[in-house]
PyMOL CGO cylinders between C-alpha atoms (Angstrom):
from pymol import cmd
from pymol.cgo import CYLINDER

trace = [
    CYLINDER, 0.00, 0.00, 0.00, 1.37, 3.40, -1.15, 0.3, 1, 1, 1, 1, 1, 1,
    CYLINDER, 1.37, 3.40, -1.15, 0.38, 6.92, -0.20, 0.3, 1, 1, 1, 1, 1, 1,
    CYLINDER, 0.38, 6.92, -0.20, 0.02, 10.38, -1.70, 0.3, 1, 1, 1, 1, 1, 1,
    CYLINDER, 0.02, 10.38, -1.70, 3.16, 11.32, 0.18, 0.3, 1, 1, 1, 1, 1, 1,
    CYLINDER, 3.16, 11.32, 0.18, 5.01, 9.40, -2.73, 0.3, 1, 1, 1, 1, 1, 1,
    CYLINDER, 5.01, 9.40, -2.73, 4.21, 11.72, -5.20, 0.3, 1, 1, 1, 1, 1, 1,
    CYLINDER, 4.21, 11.72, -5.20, 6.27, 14.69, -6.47, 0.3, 1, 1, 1, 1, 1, 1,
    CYLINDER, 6.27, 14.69, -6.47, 4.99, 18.19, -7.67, 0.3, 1, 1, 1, 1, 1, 1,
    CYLINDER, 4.99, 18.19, -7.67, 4.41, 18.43, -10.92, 0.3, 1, 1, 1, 1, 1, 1,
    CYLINDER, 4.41, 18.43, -10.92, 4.32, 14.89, -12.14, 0.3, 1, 1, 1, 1, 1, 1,
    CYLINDER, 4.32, 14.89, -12.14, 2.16, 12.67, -13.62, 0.3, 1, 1, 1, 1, 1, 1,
    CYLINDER, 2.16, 12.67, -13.62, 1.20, 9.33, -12.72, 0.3, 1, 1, 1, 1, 1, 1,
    CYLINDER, 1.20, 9.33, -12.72, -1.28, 6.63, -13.46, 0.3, 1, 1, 1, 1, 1, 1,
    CYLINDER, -1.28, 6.63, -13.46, -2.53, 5.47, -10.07, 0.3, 1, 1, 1, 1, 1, 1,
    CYLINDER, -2.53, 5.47, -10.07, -5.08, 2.80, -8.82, 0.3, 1, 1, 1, 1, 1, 1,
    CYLINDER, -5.08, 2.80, -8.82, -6.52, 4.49, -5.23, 0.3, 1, 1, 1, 1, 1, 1,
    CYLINDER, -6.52, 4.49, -5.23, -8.44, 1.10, -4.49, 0.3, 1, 1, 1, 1, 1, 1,
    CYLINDER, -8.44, 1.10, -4.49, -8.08, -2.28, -5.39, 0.3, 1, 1, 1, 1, 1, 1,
    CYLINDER, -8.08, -2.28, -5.39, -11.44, -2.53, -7.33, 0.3, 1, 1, 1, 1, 1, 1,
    CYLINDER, -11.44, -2.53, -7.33, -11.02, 1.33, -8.89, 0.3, 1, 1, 1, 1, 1, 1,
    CYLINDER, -11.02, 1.33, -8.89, -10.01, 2.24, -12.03, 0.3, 1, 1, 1, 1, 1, 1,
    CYLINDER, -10.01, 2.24, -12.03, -7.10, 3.13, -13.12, 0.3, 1, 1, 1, 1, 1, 1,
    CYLINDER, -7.10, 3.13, -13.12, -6.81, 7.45, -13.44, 0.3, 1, 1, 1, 1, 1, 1,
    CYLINDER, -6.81, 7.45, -13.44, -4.37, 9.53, -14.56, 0.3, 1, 1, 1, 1, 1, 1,
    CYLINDER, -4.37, 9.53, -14.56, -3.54, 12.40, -11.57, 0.3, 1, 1, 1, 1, 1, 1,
    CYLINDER, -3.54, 12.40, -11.57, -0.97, 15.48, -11.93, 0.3, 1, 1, 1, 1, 1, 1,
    CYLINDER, -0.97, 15.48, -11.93, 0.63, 16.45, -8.29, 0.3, 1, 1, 1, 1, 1, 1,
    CYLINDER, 0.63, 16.45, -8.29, 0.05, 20.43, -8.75, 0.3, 1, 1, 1, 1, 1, 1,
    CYLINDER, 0.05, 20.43, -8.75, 0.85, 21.72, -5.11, 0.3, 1, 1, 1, 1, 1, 1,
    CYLINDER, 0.85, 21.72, -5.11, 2.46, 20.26, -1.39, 0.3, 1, 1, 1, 1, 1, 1,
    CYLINDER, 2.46, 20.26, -1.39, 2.09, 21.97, 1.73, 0.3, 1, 1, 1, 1, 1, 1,
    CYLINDER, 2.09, 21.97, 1.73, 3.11, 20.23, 4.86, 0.3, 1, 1, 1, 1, 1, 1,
    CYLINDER, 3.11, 20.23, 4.86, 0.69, 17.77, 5.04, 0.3, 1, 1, 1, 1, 1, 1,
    CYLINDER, 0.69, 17.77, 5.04, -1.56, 17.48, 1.82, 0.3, 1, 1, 1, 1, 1, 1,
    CYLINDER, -1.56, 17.48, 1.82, -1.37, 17.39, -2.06, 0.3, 1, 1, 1, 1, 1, 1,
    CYLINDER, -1.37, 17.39, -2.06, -3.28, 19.18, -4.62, 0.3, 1, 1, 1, 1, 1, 1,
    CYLINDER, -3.28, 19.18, -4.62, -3.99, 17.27, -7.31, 0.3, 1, 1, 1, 1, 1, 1,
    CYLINDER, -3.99, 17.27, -7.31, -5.51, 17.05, -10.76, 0.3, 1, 1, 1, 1, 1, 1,
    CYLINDER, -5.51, 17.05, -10.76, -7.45, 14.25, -11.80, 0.3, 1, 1, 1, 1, 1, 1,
    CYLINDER, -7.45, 14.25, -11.80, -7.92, 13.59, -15.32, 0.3, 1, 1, 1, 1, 1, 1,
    CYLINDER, -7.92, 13.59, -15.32, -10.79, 11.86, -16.49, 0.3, 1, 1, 1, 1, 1, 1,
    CYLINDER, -10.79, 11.86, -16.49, -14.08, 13.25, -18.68, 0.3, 1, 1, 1, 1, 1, 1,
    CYLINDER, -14.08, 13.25, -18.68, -13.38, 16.62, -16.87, 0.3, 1, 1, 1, 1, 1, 1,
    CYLINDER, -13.38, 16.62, -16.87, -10.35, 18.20, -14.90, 0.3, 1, 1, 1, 1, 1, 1,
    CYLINDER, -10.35, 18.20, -14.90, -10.93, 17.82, -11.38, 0.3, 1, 1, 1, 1, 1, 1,
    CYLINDER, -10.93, 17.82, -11.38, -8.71, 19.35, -8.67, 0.3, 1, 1, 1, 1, 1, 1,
    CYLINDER, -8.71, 19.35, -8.67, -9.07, 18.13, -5.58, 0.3, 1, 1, 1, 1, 1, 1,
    CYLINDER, -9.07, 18.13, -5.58, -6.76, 17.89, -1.71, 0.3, 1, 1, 1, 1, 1, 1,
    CYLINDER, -6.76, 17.89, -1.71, -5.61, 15.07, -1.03, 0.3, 1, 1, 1, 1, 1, 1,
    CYLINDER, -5.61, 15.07, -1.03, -3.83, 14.15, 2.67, 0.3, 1, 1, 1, 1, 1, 1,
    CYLINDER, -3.83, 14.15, 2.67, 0.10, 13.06, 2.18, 0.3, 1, 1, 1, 1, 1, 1,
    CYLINDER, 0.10, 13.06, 2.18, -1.07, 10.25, 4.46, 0.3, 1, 1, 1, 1, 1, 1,
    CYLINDER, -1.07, 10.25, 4.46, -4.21, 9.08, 2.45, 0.3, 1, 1, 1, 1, 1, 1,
    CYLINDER, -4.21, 9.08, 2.45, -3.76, 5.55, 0.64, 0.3, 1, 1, 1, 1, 1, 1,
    CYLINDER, -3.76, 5.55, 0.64, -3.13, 5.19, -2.83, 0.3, 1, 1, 1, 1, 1, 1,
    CYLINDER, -3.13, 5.19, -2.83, -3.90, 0.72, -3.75, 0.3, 1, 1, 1, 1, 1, 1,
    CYLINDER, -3.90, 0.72, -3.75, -0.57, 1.33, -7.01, 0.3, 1, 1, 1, 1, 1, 1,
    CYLINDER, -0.57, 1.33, -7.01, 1.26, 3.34, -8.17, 0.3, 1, 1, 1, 1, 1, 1,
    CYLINDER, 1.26, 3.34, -8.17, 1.40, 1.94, -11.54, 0.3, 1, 1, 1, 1, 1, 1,
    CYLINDER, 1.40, 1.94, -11.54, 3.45, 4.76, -13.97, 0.3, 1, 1, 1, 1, 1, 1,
    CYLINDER, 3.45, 4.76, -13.97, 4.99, 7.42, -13.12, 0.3, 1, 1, 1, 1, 1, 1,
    CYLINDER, 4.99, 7.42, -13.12, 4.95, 9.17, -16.58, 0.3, 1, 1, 1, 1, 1, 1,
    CYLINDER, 4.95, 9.17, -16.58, 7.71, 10.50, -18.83, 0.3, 1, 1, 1, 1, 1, 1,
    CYLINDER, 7.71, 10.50, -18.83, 7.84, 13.76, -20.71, 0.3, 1, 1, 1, 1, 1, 1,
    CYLINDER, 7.84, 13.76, -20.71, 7.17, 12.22, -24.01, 0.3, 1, 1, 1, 1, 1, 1,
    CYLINDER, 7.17, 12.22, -24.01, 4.52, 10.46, -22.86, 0.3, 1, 1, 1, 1, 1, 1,
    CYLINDER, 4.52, 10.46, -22.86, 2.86, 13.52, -21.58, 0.3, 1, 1, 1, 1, 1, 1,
    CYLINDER, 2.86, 13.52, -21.58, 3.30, 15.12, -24.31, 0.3, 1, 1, 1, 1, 1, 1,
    CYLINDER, 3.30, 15.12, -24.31, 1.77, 12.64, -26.11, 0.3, 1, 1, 1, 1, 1, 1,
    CYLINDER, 1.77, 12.64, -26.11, -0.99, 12.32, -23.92, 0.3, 1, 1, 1, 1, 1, 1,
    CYLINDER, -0.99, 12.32, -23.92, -1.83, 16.04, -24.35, 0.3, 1, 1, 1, 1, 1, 1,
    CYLINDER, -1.83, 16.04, -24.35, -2.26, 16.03, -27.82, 0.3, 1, 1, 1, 1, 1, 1,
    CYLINDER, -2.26, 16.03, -27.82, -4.77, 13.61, -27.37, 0.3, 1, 1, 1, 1, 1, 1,
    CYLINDER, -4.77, 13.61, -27.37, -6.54, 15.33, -24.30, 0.3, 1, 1, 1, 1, 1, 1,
    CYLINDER, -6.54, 15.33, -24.30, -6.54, 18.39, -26.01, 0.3, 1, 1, 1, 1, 1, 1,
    CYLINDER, -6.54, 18.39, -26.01, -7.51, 18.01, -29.30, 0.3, 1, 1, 1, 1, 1, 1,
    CYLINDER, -7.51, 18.01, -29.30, -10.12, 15.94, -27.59, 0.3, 1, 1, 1, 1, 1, 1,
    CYLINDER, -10.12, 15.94, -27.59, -11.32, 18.78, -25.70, 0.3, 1, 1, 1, 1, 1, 1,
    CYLINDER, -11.32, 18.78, -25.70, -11.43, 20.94, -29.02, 0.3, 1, 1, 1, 1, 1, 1,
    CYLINDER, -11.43, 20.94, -29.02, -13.06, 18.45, -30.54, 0.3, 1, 1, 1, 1, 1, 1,
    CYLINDER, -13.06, 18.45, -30.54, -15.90, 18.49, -27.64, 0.3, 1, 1, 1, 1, 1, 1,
    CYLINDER, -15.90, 18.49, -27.64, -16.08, 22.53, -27.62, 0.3, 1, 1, 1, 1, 1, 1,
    CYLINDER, -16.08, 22.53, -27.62, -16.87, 22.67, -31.91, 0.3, 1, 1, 1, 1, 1, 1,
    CYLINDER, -16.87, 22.67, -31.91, -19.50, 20.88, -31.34, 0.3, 1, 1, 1, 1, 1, 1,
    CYLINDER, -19.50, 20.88, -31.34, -21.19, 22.68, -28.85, 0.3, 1, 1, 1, 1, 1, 1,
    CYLINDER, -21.19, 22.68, -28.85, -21.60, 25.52, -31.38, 0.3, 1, 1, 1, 1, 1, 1,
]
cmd.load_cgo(trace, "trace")
């Protein structure tokens, strides 16, 4: 069992918070002294706190660069996609 003290600002990592969850991409954005904030990616951004001490079920990728980068091409041109047709 791993926590969110783990983590490091400013990465991204695919993490499993329960056994039965699915997996979800997160984005360490802030640390204070005891919690994270953190942006989940799934349908929507969603920035939550998280405690350093609350459990995290795997860790399963901490992502590289390239496969950020990668990753945001997708996501955005996803969310472009999503905003045309709205009009």
């Amino acid at each position: 069992m791993y926590s969110y003290a783990l983590l490091e600002t400013g990465c991204y990592y695919l993490i499993q918070e329960k056994e039965t969850s699915s997996v979800q991409l997160i984005q360490v954005t802030m640390d204070t002294d005891h919690c994270l904030f953190v942006t989940q990616y799934s349908d929507e951004e969603k920035l939550v706190w998280k405690r350093k001490t609350d459990p995290i079920f795997d860790i399963l990728e901490l992502l590289d660069d390239e496969a950020v980068k990668e990753w945001q091409a997708v996501y955005n041109k996803d969310a472009y996609n999503y905003e045309e047709d709205d009009e």
